[in-house]
MARDO-464543 format. One record per residue (C-alpha): x, y, z; residue number from 1; residue in three letters. Coordinates in nm, 2 decimals. Each point is the difference from the previous one (the first is absolute). Layout:
<rec u="X" v="Y" w="Z" nr="NUM" rest="ALA"/>
...
This chain:
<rec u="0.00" v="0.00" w="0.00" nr="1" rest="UNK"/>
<rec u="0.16" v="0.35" w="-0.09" nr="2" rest="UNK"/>
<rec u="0.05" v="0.21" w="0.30" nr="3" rest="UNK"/>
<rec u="-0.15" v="0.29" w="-0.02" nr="4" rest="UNK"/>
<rec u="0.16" v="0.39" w="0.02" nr="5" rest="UNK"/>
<rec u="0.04" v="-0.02" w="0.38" nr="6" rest="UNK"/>
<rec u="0.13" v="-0.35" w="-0.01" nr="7" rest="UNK"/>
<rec u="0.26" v="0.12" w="-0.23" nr="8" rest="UNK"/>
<rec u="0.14" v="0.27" w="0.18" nr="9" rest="UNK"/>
<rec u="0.02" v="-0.23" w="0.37" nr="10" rest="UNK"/>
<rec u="0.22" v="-0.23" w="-0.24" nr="11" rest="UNK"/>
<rec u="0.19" v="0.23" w="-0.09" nr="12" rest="UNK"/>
<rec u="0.01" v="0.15" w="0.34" nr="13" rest="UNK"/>
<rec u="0.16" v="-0.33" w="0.12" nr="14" rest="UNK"/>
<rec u="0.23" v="-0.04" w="-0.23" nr="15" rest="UNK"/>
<rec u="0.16" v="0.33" w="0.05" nr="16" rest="UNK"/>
<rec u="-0.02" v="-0.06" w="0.35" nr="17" rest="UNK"/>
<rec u="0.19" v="-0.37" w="-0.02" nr="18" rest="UNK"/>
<rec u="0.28" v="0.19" w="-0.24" nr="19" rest="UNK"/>
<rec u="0.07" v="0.21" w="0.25" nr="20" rest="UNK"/>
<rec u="0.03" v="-0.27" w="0.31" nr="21" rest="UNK"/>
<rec u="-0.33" v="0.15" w="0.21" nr="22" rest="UNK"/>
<rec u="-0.26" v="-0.20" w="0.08" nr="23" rest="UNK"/>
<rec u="-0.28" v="-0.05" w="-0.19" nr="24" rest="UNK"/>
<rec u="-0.32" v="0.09" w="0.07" nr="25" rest="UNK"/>
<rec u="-0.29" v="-0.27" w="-0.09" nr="26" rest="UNK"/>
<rec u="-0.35" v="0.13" w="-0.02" nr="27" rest="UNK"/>
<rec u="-0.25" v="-0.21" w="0.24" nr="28" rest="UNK"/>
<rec u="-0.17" v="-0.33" w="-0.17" nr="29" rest="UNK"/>
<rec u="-0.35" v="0.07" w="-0.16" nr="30" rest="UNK"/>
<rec u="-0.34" v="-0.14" w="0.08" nr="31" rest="UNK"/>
<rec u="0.07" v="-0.40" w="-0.16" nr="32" rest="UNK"/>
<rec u="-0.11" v="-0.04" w="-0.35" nr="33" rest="UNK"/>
<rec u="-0.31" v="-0.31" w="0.04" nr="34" rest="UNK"/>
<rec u="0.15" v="-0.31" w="-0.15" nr="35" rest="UNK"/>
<rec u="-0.07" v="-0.08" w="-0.40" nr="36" rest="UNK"/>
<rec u="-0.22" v="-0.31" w="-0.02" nr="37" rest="UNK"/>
<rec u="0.01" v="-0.10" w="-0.38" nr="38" rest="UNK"/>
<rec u="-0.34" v="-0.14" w="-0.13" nr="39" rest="UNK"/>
<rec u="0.02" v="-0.23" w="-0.31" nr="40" rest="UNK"/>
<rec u="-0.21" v="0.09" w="-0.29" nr="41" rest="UNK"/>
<rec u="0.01" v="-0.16" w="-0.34" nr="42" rest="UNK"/>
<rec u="-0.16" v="-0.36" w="-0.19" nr="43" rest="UNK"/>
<rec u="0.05" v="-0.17" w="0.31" nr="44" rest="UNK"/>
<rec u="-0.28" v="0.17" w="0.17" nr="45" rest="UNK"/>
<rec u="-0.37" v="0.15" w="-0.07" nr="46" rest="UNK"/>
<rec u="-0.10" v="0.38" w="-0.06" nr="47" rest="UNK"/>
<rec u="-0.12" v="0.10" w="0.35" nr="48" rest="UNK"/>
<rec u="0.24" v="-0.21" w="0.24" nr="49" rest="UNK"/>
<rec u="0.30" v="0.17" w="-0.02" nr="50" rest="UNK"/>
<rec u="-0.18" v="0.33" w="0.06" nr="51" rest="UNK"/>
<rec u="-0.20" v="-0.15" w="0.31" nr="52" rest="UNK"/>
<rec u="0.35" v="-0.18" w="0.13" nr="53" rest="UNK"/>
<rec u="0.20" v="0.39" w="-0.07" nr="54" rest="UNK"/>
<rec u="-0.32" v="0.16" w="0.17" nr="55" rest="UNK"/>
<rec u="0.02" v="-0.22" w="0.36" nr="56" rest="UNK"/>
<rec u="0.37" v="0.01" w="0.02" nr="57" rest="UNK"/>
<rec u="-0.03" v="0.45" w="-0.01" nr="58" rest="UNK"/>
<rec u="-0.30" v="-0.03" w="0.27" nr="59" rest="UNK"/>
<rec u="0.18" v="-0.22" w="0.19" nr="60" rest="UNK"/>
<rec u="0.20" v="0.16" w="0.32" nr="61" rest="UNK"/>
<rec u="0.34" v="-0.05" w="-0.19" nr="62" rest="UNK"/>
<rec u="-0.14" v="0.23" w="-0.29" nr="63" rest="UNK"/>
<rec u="0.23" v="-0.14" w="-0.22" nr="64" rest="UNK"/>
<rec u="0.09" v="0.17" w="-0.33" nr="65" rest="UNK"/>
<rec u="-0.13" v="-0.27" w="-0.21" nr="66" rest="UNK"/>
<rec u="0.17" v="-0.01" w="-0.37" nr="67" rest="UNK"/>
<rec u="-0.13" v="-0.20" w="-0.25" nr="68" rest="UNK"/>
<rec u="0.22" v="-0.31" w="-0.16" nr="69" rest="UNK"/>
<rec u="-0.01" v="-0.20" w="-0.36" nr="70" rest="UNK"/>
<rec u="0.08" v="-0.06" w="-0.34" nr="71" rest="UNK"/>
<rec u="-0.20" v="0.36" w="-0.10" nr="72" rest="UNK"/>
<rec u="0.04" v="0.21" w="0.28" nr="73" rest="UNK"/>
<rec u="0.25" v="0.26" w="0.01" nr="74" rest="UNK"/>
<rec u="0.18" v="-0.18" w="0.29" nr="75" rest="UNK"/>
<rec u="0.09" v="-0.40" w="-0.12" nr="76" rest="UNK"/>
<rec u="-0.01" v="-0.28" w="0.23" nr="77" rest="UNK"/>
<rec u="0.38" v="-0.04" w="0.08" nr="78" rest="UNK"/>
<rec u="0.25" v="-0.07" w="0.20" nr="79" rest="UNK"/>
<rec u="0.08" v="0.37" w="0.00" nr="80" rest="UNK"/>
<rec u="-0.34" v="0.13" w="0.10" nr="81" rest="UNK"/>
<rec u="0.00" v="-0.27" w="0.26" nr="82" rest="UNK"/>
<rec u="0.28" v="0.13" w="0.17" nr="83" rest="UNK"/>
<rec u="-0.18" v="0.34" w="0.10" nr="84" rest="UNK"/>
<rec u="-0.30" v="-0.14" w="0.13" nr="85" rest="UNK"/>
<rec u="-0.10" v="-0.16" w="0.36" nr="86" rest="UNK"/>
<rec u="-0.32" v="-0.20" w="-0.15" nr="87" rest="UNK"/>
<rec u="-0.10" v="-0.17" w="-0.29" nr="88" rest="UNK"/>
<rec u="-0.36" v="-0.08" w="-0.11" nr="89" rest="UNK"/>
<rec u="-0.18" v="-0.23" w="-0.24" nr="90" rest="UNK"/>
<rec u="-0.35" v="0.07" w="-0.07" nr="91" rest="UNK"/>
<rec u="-0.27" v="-0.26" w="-0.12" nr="92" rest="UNK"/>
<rec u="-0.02" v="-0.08" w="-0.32" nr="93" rest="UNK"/>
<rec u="-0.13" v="-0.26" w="-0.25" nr="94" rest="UNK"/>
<rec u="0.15" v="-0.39" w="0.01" nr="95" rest="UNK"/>
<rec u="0.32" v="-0.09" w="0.18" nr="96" rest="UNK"/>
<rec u="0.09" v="-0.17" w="-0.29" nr="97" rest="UNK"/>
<rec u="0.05" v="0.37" w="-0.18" nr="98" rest="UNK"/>
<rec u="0.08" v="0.12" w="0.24" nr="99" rest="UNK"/>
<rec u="0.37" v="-0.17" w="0.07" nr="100" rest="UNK"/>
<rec u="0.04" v="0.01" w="-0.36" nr="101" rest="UNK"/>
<rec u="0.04" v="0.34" w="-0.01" nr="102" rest="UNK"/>
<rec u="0.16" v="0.07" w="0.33" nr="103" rest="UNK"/>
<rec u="0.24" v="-0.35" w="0.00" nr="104" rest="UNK"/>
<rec u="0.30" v="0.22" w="-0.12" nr="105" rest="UNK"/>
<rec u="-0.06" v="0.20" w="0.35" nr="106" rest="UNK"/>
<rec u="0.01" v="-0.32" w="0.21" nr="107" rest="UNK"/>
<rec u="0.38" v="0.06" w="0.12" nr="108" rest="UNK"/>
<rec u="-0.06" v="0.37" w="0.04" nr="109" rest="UNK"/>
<rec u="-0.28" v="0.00" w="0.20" nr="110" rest="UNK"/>
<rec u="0.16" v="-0.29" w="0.21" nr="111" rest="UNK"/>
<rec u="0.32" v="0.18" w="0.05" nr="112" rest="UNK"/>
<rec u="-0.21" v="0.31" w="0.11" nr="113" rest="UNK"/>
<rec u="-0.19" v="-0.12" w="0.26" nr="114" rest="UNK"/>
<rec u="0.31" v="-0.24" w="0.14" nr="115" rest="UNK"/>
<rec u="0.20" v="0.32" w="0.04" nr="116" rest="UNK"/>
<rec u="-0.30" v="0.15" w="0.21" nr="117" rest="UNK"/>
<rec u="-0.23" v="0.12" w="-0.19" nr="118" rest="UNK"/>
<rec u="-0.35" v="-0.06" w="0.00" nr="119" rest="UNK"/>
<rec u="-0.26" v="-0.16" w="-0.22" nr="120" rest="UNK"/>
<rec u="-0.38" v="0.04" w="0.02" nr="121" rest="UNK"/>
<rec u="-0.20" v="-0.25" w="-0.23" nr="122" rest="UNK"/>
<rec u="-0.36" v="-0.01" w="-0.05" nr="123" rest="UNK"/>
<rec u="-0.22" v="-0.23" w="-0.16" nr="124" rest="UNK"/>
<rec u="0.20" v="-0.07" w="-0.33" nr="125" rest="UNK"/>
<rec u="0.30" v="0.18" w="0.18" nr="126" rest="UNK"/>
<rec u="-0.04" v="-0.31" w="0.29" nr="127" rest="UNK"/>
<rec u="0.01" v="-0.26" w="-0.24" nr="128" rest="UNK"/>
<rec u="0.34" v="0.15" w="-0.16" nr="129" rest="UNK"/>
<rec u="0.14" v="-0.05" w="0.38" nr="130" rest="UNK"/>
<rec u="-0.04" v="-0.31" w="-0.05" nr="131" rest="UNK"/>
<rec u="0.23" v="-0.28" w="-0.17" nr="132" rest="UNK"/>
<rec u="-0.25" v="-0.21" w="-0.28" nr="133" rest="UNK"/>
<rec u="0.08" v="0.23" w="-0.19" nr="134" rest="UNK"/>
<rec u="0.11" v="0.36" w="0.24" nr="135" rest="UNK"/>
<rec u="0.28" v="0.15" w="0.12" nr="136" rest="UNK"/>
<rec u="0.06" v="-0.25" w="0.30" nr="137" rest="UNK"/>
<rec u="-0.08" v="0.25" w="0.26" nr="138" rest="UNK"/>
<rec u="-0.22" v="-0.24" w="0.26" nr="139" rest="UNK"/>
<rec u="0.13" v="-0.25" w="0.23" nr="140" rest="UNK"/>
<rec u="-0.25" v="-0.24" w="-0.23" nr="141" rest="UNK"/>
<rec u="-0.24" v="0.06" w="-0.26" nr="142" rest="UNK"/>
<rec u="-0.35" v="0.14" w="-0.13" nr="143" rest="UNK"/>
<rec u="-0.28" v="-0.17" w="-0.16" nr="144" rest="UNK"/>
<rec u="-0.37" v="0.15" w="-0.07" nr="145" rest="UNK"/>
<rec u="-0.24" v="0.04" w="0.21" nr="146" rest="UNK"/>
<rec u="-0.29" v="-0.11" w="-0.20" nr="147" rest="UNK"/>
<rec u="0.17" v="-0.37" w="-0.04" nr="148" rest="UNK"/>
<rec u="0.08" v="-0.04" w="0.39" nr="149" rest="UNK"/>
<rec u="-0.24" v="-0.20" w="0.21" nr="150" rest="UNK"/>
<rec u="-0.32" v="0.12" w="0.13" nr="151" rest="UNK"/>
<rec u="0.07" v="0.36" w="-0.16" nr="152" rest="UNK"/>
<rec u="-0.29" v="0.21" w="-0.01" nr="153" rest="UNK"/>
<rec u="0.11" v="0.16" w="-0.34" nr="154" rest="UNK"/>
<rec u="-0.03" v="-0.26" w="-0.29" nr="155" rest="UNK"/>
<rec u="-0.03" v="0.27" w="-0.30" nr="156" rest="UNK"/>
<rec u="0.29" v="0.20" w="-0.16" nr="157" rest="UNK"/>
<rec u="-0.27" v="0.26" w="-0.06" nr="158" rest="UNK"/>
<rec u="0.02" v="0.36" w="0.25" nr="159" rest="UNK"/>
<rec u="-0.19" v="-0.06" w="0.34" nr="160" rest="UNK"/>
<rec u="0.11" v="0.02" w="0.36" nr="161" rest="UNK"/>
<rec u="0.15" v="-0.21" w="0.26" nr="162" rest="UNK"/>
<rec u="-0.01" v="0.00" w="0.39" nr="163" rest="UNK"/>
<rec u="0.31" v="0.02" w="0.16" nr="164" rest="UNK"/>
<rec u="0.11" v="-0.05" w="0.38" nr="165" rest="UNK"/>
<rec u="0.27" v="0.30" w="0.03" nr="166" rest="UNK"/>
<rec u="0.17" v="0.01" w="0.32" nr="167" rest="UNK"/>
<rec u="-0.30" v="-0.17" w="0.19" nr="168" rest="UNK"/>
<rec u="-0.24" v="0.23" w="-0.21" nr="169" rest="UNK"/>
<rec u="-0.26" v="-0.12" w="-0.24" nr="170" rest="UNK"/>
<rec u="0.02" v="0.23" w="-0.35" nr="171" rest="UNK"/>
<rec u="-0.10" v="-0.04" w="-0.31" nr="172" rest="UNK"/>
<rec u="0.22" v="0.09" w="-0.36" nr="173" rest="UNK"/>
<rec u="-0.01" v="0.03" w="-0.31" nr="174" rest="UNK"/>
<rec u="0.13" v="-0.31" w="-0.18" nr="175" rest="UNK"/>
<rec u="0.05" v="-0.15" w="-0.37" nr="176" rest="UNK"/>
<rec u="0.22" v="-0.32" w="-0.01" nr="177" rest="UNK"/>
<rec u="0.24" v="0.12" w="0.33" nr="178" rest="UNK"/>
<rec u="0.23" v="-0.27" w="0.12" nr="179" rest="UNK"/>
<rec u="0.07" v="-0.20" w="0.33" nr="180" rest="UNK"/>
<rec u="0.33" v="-0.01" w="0.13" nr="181" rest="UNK"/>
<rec u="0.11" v="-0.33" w="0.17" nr="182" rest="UNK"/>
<rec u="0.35" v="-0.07" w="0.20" nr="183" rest="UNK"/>
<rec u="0.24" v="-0.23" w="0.04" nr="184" rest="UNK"/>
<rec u="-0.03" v="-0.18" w="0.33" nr="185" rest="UNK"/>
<rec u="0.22" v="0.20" w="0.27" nr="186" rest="UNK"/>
<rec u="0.02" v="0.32" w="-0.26" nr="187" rest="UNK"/>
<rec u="-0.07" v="0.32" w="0.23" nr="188" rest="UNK"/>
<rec u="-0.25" v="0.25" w="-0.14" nr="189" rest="UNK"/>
<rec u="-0.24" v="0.26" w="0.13" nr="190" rest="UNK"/>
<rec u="-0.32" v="-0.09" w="-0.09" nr="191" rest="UNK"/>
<rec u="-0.23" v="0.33" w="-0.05" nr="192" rest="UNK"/>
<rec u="-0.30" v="-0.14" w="-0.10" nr="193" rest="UNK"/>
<rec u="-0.19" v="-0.36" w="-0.12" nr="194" rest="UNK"/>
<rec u="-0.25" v="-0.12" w="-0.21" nr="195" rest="UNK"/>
<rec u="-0.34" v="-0.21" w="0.14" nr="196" rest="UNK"/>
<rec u="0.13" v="-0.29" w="-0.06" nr="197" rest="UNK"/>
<rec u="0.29" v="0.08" w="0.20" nr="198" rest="UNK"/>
<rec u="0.26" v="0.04" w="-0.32" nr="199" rest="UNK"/>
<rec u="0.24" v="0.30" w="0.04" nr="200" rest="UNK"/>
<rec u="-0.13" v="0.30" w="-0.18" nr="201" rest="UNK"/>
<rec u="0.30" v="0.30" w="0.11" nr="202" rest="UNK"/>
<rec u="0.29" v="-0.07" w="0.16" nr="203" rest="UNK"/>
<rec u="0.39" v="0.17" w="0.04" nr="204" rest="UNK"/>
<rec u="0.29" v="-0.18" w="0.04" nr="205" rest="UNK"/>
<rec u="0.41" v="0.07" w="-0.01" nr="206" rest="UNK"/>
<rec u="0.21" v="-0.07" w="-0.32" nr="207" rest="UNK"/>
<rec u="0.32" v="0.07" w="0.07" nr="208" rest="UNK"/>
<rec u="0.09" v="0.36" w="0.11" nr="209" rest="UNK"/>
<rec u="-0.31" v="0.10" w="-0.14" nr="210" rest="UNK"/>
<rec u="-0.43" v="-0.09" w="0.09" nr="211" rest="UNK"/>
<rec u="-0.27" v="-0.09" w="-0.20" nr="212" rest="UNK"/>
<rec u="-0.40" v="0.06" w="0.00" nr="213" rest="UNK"/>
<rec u="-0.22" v="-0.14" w="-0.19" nr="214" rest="UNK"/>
<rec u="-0.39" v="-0.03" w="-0.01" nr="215" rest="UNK"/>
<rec u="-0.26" v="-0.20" w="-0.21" nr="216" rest="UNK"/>
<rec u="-0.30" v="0.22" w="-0.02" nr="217" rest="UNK"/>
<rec u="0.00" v="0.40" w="-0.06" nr="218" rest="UNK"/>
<rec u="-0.02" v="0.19" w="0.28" nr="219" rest="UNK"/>
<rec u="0.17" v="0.33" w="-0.23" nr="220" rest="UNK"/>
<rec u="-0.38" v="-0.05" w="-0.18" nr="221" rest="UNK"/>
<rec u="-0.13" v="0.35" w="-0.04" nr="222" rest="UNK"/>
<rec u="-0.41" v="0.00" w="-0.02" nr="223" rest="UNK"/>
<rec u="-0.02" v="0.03" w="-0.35" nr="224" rest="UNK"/>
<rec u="0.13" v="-0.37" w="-0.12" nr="225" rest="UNK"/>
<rec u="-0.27" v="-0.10" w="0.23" nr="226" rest="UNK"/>
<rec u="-0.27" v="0.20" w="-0.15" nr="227" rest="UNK"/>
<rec u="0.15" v="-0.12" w="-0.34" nr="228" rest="UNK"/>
<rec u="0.02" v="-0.33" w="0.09" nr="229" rest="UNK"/>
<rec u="-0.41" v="0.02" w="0.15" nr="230" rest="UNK"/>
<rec u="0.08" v="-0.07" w="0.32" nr="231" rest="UNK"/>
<rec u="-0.05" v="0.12" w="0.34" nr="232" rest="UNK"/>
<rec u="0.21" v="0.17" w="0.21" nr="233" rest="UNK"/>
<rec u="-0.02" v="-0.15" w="0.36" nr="234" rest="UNK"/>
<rec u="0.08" v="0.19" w="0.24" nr="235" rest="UNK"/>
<rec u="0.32" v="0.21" w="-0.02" nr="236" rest="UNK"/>
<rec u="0.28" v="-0.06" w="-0.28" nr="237" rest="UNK"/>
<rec u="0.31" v="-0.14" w="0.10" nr="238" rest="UNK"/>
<rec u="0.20" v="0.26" w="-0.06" nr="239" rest="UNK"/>
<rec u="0.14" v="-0.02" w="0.41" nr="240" rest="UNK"/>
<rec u="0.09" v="-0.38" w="-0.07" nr="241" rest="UNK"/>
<rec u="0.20" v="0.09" w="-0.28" nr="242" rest="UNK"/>
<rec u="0.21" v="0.27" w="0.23" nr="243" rest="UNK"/>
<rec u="0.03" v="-0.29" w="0.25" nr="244" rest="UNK"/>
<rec u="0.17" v="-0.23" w="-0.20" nr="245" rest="UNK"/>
<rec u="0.21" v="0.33" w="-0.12" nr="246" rest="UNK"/>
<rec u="0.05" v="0.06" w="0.34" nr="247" rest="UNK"/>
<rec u="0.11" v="-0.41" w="0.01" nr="248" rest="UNK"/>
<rec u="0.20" v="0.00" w="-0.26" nr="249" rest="UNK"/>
<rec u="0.19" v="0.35" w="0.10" nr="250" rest="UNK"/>
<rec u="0.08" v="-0.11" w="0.34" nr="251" rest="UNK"/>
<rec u="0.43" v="-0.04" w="0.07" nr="252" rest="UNK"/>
């Protein structure tokens, strides 16, 4: 960033001042700048999600400066871009299938990002990337659908809702075709928030240096994709689960 008129001339100041052996003078640290959460948006993902995704992460309390990411935006997926952010999302988007195609090549970036410490936040498609058949190999086990598992309450790959048991608390989501997340026996996780039939619907767990969210249904659903979608709104969106697993996901 190009330091503006008064920047220049403290530069300047110092150096002047560091010639001539006298200490230099160091202007007090500003107010910290929030930390850049990059937000994928491209063919792996649907019109809407990556908005809704950029949307929680500003109103959540670490009002991040959200940037978006992919193979049309002004800023590419990369190693680079990485490298200057604290978290990474992946919206929802169409089939997982398509999904890795297009996003495979980023498999060792992404990795390598959130080893170091950085953080990954996943929803819907974005979960089932984290996983390993095919993902980026960010759980300690895998992902599956929802729809498939036993006893689920969701059978259709069409728009509805699905109750949830957040933290104790019953809710209910938006869903189309969200994931489960299972674990190897003895892998440590925290698990946010299940499914009826007991399946894991939002978890966050460690990889490496780094921590990982992920979540099945939408709680970034604004109320328009339910009014698109006909469907009813009940009770409040689920915008505060979605800053909890942020919260999650943030924590040292």
């Amino acid at each position: 960033m190009a330091m503006g008129n008064l920047g220049r001339l403290l530069a300047a100041g110092r150096r002047a001042l560091a010639g001539q052996g006298r200490p230099v003078w160091s202007p007090p640290p500003g107010p910290s700048e929030p930390p850049v959460a990059l937000v994928y948006r491209g063919p792996a993902t649907l019109p809407g999600c990556p908005e809704a995704v950029a949307a929680l992460l500003k109103s959540s309390r670490w009002g991040f400066d959200v940037r978006y990411v992919g193979p049309d935006e002004v800023l590419p997926l990369s190693r680079r871009a990485l490298a200057g952010a604290t978290l990474y999302a992946q919206p929802g988007g169409g089939s997982l299938k398509r999904g890795y195609r297009h996003l495979r090549h980023h498999r060792d970036e992404i990795r390598q990002f959130v080893h170091s410490g950085g953080r990954y936040l996943g929803i819907c498609l974005g979960g089932y990337l984290a996983g390993a058949t095919p993902g980026f190999g960010l759980l300690p086990g895998d992902t599956d659908q929802y729809i498939a598992s036993a006893a689920a309450t969701v059978r259709s790959e069409r728009n509805t809702v699905v109750p949830v048991s957040w933290r104790g608390r019953r809710r209910t989501l938006f869903f189309q075709d969200g994931p489960y997340f299972w674990l190897r026996p003895g892998a440590g996780a925290d698990v946010l928030a299940t499914y009826p039939n007991g399946t894991i619907a939002a978890l966050s767990t460690v990889f490496g240096a780094g921590r990982v969210g992920v979540v099945g249904p939408h709680p970034e659903a604004t109320d328009d994709w339910y009014v698109d979608a006909g469907l009813p709104i009940a009770g409040q969106l689920g915008t505060d689960l979605g800053c909890d697993l942020v919260d999650t996901v943030m924590r040292p």
